[in-house]
ZADREN-644496 format. One line per field, with one value per atom (N, C-alpha, C): residue number from 1; chain; x, y, z; atom name. Coordinates in Angstrom, 3 decimals. Layout:
// residues N
seq: [NUM,...] .
mol: [A,...] .
east: [X,...] .
north: [Y,...] .
up: [Z,...] .
atom: [CA,...] .
END
This chain:
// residues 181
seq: [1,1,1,2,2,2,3,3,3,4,4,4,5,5,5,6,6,6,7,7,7,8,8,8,9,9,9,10,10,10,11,11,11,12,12,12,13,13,13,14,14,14,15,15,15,16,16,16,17,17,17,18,18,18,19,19,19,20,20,20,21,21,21,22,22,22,23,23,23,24,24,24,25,25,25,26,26,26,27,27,27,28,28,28,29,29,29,30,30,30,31,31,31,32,32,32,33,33,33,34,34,34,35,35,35,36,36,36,37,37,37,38,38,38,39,39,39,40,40,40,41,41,41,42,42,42,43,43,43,44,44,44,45,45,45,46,46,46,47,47,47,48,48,48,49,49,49,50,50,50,51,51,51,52,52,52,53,53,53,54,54,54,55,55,55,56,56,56,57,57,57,58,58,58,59,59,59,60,60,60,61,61,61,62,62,62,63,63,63,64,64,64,65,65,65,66,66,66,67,67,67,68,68,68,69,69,69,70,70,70,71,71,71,72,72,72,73,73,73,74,74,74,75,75,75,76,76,76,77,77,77,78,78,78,79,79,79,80,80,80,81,81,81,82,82,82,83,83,83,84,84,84,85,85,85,86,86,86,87,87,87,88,88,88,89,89,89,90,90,90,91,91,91,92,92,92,93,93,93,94,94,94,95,95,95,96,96,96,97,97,97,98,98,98,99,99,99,100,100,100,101,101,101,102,102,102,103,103,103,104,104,104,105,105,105,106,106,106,107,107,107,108,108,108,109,109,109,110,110,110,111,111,111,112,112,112,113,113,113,114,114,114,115,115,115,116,116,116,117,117,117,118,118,118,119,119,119,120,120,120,121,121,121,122,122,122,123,123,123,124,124,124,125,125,125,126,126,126,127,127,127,128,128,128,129,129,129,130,130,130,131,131,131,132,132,132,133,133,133,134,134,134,135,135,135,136,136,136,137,137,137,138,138,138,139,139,139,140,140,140,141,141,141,142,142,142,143,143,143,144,144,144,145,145,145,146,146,146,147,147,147,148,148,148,149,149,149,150,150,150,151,151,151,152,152,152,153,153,153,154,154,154,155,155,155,156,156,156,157,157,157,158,158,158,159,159,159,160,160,160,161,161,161,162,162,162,163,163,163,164,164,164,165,165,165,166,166,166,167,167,167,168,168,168,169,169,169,170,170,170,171,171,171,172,172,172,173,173,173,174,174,174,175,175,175,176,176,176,177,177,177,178,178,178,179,179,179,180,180,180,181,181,181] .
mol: [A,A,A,A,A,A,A,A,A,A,A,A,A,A,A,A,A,A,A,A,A,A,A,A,A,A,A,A,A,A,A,A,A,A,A,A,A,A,A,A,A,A,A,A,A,A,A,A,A,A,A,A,A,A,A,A,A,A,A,A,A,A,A,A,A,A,A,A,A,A,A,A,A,A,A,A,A,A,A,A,A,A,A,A,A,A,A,A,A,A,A,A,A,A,A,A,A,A,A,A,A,A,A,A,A,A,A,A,A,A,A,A,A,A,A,A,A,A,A,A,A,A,A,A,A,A,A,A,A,A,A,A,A,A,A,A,A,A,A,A,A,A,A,A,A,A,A,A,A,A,A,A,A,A,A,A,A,A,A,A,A,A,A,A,A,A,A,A,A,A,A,A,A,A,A,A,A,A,A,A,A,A,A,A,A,A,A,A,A,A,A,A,A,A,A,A,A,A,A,A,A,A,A,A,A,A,A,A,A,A,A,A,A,A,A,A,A,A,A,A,A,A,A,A,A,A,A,A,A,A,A,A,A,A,A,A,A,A,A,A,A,A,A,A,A,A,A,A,A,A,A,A,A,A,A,A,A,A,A,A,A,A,A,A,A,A,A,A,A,A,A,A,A,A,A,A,A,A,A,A,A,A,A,A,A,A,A,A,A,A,A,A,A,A,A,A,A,A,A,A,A,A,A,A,A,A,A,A,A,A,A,A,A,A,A,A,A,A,A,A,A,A,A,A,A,A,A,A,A,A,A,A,A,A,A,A,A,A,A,A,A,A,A,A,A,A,A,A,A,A,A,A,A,A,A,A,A,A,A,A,A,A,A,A,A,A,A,A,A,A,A,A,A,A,A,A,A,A,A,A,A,A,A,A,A,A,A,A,A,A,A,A,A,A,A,A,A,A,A,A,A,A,A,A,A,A,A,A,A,A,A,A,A,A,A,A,A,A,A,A,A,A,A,A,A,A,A,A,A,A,A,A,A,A,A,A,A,A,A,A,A,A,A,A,A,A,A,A,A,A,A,A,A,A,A,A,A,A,A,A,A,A,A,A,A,A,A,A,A,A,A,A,A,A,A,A,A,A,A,A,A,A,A,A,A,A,A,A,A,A,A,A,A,A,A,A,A,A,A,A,A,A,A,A,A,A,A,A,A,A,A,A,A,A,A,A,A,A,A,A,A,A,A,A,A,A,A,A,A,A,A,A,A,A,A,A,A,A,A,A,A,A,A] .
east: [-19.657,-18.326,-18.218,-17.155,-16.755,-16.055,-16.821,-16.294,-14.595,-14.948,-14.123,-12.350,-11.503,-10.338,-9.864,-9.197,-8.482,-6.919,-6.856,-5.574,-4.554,-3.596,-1.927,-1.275,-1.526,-0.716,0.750,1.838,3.445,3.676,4.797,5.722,6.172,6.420,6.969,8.786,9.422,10.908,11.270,12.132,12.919,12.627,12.872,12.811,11.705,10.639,9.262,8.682,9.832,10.092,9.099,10.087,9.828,8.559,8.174,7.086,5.404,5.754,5.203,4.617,5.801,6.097,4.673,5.202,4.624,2.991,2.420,0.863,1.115,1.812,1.096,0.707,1.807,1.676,0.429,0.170,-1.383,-2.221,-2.223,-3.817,-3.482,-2.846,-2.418,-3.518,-3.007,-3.937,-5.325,-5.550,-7.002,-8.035,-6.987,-8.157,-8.285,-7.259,-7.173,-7.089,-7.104,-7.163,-8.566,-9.075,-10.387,-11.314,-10.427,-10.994,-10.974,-9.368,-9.112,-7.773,-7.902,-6.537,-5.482,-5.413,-4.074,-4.063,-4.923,-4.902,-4.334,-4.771,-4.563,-2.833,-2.569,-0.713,-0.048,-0.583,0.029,-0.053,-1.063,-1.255,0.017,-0.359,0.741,1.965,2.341,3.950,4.340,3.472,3.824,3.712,2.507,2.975,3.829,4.832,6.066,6.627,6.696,7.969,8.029,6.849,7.192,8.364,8.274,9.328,10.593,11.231,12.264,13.748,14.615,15.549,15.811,15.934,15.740,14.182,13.197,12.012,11.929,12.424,12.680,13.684,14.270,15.609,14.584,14.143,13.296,12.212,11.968,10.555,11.348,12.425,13.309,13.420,14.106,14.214,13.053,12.246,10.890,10.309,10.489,10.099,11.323,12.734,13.541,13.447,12.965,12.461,11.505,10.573,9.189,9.840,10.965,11.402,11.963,13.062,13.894,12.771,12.331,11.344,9.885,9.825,8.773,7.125,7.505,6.769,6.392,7.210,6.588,6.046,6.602,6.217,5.709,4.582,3.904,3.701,4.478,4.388,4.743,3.342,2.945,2.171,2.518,1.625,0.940,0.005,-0.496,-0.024,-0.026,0.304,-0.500,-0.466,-1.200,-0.562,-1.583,-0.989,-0.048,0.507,2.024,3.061,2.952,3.999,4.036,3.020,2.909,2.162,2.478,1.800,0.446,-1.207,-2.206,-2.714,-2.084,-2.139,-0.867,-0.979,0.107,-0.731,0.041,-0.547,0.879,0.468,1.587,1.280,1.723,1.255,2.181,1.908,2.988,2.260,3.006,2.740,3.521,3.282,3.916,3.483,4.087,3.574,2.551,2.058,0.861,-0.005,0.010,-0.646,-0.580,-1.190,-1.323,-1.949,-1.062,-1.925,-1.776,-2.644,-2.599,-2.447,-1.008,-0.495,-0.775,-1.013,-1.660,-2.116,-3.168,-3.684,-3.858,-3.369,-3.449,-3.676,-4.588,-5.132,-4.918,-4.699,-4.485,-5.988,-6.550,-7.586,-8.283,-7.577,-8.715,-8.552,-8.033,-8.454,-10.089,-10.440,-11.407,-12.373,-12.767,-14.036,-13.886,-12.315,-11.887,-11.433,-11.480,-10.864,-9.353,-8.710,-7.672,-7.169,-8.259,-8.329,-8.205,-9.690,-10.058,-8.899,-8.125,-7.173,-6.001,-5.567,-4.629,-4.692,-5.981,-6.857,-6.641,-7.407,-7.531,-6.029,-5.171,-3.935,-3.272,-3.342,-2.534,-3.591,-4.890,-5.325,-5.076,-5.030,-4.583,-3.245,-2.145,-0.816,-1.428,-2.038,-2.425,-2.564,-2.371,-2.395,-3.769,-4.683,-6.504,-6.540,-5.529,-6.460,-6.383,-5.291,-5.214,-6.171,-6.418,-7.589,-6.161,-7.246,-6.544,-7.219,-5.484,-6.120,-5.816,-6.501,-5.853,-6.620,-5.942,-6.434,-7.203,-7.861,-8.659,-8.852,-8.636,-8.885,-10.038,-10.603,-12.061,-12.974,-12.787,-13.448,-13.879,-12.935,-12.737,-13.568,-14.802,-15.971,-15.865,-15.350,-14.880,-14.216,-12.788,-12.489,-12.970,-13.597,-14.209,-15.128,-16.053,-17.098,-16.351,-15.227,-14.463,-14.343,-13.320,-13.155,-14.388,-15.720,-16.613,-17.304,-16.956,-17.713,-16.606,-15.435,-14.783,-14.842,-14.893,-15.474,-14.807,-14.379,-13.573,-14.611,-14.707,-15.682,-14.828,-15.878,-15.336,-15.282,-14.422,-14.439,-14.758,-15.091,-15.185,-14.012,-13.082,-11.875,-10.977,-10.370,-9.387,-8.271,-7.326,-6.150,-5.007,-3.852,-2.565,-2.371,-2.671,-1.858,-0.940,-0.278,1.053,1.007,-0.202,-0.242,-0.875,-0.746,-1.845,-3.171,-3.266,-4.263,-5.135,-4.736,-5.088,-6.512,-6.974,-7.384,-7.841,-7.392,-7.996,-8.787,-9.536,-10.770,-9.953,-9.919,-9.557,-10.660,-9.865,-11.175,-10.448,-10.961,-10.456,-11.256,-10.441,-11.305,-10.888,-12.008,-11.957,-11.317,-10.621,-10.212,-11.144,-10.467,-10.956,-11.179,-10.396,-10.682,-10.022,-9.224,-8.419,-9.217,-9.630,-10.359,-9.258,-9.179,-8.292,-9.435,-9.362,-10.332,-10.271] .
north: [-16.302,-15.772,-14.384,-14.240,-13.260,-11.834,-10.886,-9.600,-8.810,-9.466,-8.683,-9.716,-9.107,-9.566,-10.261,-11.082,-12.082,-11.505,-11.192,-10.344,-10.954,-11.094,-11.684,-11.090,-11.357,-10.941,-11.584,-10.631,-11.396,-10.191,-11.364,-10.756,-9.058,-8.783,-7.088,-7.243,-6.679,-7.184,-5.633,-5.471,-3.986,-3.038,-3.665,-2.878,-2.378,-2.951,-2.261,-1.085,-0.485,0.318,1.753,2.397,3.502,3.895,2.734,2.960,2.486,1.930,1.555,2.797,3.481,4.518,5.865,5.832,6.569,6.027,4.984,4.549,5.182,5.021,5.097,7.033,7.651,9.236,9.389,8.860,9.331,8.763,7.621,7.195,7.643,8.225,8.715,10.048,10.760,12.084,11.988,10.843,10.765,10.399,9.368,9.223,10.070,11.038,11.929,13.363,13.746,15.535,15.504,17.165,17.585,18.124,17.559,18.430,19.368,20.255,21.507,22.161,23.023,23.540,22.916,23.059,22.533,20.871,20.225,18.939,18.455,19.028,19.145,19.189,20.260,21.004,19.326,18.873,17.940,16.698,16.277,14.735,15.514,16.663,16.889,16.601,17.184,16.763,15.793,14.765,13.455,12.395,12.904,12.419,12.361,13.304,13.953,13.621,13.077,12.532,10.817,10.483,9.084,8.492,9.699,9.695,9.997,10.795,10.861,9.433,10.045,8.903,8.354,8.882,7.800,6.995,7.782,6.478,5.705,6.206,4.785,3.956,4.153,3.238,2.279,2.816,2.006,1.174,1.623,0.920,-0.621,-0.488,-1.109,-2.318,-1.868,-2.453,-3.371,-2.510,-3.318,-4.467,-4.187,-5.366,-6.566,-5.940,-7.124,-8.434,-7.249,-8.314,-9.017,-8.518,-9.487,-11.223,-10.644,-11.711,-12.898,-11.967,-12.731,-13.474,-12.824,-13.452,-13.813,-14.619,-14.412,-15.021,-15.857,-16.484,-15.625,-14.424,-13.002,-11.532,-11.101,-9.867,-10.065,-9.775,-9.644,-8.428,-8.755,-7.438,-7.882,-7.334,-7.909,-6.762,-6.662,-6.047,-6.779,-5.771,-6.207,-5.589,-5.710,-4.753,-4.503,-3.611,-3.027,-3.624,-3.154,-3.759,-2.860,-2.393,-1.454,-2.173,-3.113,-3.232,-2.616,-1.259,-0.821,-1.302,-1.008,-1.751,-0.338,-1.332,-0.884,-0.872,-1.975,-1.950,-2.556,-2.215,-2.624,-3.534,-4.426,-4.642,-5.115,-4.493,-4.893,-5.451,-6.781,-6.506,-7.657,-8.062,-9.088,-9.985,-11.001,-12.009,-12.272,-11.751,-12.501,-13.187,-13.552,-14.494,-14.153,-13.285,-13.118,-11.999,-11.647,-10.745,-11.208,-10.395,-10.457,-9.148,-8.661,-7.009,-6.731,-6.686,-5.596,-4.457,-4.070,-2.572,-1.468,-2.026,-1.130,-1.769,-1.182,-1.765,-0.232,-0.125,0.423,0.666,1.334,0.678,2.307,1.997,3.217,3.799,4.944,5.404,4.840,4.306,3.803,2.659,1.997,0.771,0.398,1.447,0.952,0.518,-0.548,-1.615,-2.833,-2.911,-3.647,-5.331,-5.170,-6.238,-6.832,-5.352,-5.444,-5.470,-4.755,-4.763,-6.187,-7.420,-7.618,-9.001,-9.020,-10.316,-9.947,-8.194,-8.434,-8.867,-8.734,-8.699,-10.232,-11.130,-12.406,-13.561,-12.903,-13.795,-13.568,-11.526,-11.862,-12.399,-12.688,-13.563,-14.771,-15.392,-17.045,-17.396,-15.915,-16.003,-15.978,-15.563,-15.098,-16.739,-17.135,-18.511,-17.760,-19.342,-18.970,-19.126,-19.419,-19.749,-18.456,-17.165,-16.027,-14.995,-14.096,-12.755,-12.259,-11.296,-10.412,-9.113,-8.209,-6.843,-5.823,-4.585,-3.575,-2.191,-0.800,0.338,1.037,1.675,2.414,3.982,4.760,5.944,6.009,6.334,6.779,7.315,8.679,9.091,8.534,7.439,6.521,5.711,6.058,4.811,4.083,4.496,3.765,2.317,2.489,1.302,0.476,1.085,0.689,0.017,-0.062,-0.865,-2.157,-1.527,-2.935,-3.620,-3.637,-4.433,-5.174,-4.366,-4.913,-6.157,-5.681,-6.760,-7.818,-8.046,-9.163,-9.952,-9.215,-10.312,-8.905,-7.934,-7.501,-7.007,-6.557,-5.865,-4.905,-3.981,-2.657,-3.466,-2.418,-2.890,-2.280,-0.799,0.209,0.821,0.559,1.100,1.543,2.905,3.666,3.402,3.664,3.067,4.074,3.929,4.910,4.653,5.760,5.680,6.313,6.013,6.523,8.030,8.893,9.791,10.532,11.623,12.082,12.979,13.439,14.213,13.256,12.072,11.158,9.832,10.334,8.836,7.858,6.859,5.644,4.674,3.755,2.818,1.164,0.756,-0.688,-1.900,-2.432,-3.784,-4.795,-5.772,-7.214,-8.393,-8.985,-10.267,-11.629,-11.885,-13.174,-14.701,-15.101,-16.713,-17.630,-18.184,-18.482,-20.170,-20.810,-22.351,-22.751,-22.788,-23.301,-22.985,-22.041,-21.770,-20.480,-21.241,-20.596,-19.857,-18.309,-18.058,-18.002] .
up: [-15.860,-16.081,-15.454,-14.577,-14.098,-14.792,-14.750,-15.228,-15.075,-13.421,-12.821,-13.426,-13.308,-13.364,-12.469,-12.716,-11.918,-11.430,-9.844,-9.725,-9.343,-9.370,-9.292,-8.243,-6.756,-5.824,-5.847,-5.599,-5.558,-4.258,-3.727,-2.896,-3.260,-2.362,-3.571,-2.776,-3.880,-3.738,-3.526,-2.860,-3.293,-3.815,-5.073,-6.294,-6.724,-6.277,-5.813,-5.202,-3.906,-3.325,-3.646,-4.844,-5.274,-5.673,-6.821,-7.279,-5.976,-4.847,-3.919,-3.484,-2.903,-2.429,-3.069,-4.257,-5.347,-4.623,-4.769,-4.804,-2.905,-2.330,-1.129,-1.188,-1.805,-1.430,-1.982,-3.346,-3.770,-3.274,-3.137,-1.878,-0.514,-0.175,1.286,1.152,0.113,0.211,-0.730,-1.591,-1.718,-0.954,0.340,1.562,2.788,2.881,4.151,3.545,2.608,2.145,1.535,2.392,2.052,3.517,4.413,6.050,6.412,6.736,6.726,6.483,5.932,5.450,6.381,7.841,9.035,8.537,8.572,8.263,6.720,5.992,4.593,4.573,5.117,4.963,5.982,6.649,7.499,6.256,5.298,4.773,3.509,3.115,2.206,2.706,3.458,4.031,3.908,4.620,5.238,3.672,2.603,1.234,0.911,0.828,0.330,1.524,2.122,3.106,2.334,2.502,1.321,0.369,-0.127,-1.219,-0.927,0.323,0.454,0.764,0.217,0.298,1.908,2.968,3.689,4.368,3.341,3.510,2.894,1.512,0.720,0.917,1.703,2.349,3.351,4.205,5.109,4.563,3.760,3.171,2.004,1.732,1.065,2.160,3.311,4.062,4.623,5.063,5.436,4.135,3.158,1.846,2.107,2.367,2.198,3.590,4.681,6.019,5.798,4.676,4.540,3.873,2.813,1.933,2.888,3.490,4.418,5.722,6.287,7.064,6.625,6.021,5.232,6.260,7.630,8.447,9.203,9.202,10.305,9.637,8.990,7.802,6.325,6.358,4.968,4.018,2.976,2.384,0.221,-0.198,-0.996,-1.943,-3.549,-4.536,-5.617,-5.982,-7.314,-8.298,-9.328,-10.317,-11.487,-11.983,-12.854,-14.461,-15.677,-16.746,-17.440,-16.729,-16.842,-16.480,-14.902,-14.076,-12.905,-12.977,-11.535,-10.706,-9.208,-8.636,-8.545,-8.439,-8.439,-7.090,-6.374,-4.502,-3.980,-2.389,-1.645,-0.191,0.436,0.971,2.644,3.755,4.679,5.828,6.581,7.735,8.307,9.469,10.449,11.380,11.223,12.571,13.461,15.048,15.913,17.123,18.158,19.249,19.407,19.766,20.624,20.172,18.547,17.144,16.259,15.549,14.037,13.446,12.156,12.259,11.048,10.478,9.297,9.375,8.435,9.336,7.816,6.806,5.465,4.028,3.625,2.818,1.955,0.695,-0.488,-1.612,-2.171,-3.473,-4.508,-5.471,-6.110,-6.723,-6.608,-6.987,-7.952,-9.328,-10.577,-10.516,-9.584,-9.111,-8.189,-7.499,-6.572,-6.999,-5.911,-6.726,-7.917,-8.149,-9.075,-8.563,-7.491,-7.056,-5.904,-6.653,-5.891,-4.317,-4.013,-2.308,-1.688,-2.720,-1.753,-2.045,-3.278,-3.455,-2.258,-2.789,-1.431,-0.170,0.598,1.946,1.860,0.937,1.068,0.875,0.133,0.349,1.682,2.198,3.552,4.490,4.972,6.000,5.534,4.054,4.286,4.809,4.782,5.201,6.668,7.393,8.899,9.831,10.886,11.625,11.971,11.319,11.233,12.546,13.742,15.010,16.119,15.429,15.862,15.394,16.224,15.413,14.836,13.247,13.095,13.571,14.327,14.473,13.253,12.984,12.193,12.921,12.608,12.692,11.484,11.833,10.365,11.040,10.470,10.618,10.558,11.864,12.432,11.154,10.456,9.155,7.761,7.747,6.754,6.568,6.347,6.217,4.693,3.840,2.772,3.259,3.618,4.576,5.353,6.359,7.004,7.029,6.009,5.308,4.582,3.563,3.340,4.119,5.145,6.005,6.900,7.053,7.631,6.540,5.200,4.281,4.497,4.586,4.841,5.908,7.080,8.711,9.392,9.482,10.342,11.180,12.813,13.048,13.685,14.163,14.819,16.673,17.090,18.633,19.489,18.637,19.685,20.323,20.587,21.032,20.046,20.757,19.816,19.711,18.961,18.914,18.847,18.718,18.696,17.329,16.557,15.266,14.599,13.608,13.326,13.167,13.083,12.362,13.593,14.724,15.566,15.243,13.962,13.427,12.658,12.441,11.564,12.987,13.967,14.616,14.408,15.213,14.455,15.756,14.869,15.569,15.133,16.085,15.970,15.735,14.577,14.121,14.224,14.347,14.637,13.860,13.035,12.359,13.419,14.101,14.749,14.317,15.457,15.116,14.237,12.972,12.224,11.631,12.744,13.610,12.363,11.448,10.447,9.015,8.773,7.543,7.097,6.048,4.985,3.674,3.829,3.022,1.424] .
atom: [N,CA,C,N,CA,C,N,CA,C,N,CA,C,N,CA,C,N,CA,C,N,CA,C,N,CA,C,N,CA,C,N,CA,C,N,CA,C,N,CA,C,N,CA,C,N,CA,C,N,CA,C,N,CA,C,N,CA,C,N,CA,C,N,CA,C,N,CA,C,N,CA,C,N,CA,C,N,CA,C,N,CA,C,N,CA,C,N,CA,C,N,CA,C,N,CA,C,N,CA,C,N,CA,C,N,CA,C,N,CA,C,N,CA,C,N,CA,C,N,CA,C,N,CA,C,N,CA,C,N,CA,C,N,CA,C,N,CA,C,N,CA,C,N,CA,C,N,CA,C,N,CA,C,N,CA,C,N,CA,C,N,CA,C,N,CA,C,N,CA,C,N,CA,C,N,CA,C,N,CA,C,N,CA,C,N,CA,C,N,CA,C,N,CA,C,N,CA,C,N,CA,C,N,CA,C,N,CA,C,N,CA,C,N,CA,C,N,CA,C,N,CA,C,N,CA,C,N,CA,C,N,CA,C,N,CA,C,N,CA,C,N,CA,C,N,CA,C,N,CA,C,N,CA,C,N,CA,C,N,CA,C,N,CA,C,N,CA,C,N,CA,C,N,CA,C,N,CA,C,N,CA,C,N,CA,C,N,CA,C,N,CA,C,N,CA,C,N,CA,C,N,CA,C,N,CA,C,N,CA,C,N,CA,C,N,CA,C,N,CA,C,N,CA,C,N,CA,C,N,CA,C,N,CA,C,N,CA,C,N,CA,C,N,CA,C,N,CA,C,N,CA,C,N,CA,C,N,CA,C,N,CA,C,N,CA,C,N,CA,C,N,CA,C,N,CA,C,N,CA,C,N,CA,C,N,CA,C,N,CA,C,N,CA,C,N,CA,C,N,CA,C,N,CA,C,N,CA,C,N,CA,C,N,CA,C,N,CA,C,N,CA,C,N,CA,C,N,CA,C,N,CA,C,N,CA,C,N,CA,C,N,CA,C,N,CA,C,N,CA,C,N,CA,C,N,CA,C,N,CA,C,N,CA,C,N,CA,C,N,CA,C,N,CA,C,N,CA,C,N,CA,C,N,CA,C,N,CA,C,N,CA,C,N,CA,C,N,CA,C,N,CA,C,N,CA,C,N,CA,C,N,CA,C,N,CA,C,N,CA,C,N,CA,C,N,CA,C,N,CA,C,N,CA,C,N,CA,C,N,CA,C,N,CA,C,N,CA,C,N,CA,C,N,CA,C,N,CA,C,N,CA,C,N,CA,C,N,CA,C,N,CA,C,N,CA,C,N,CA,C,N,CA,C,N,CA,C,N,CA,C,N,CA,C,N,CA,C,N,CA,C,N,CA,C,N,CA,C,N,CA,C,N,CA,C,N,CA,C,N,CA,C,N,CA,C,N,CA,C,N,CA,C] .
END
């Protein structure tokens, strides 16, 4: 018998938004503050840009494209035994990709599980005969190890990421010949 909890990934609707929002600003700066003061003043900002009303307009938006399109954008929480969500999880499929574009877990979650249910419902959403790609911020060996314990590998090549103080290393989980994990 298993210790660990059994986690309940759902679609995340809208109304999810805010409190989304909320988990990304604090794991935003528990995984990137602590380098240097210039870097530090930049993850703060960009926390606190999270929350503003037209990101939460967009991020609204981006959940309602997942709903509406549900064969191309993935975007999906867990929730905590509050109702909040404890992770987030986002990413997309199209012609010729597939990408995990964020994976979120709220601090007293880690090691609980939640990572790896979100991780494992969006690759069974993923077409097993495409790789998946994602970015990881180069420093981030926390991540980075996750993803390596799931299949992802490193590629060696750098990537453009949303953030320019933030760089990132591109991993790719290989075609997976119809295996649904």
């Amino acid at each position: 018998m298993s210790s660990q909890p059994e986690w309940s990934v759902k679609q995340a609707v809208p109304e999810d938004a805010e409190a989304i929002a909320f988990l990304h600003a604090e794991s935003f700066k528990a995984a990137y503050l602590g380098v240097d003061e210039a870097r530090d003043a930049r993850v703060l900002a960009e926390a606190a840009a999270f929350m503003t009303a037209d990101r939460l307009e967009k991020r609204m938006k981006l959940i309602l494209e997942s709903m509406i399109h549900s064969d191309k954008e993935y975007y999906a929480v867990v929730n905590n035994e509050h109702g909040l969500p404890a992770g987030f999880i986002h990413g997309l499929k199209e012609a010729d990709r597939q990408e995990l574009r964020a994976l979120y877990i709220r601090t007293a979650y880690y090691g609980s599980g939640v990572a790896q249910a979100l991780t494992r419902e969006f690759i069974n959403w993923c077409d097993p005969d495409k790789p998946i790609e994602l970015g990881v911020v180069i420093e981030n060996e926390r991540a980075q190890n996750f993803y390596q314990k799931i299949g992802f590998q490193a590629t060696g090549r750098s990537r453009d990421s949303f953030y320019d103080y933030l760089p990132e290393t591109e991993m790719i989980l290989s075609k997976r010949q119809g295996d649904k994990r």
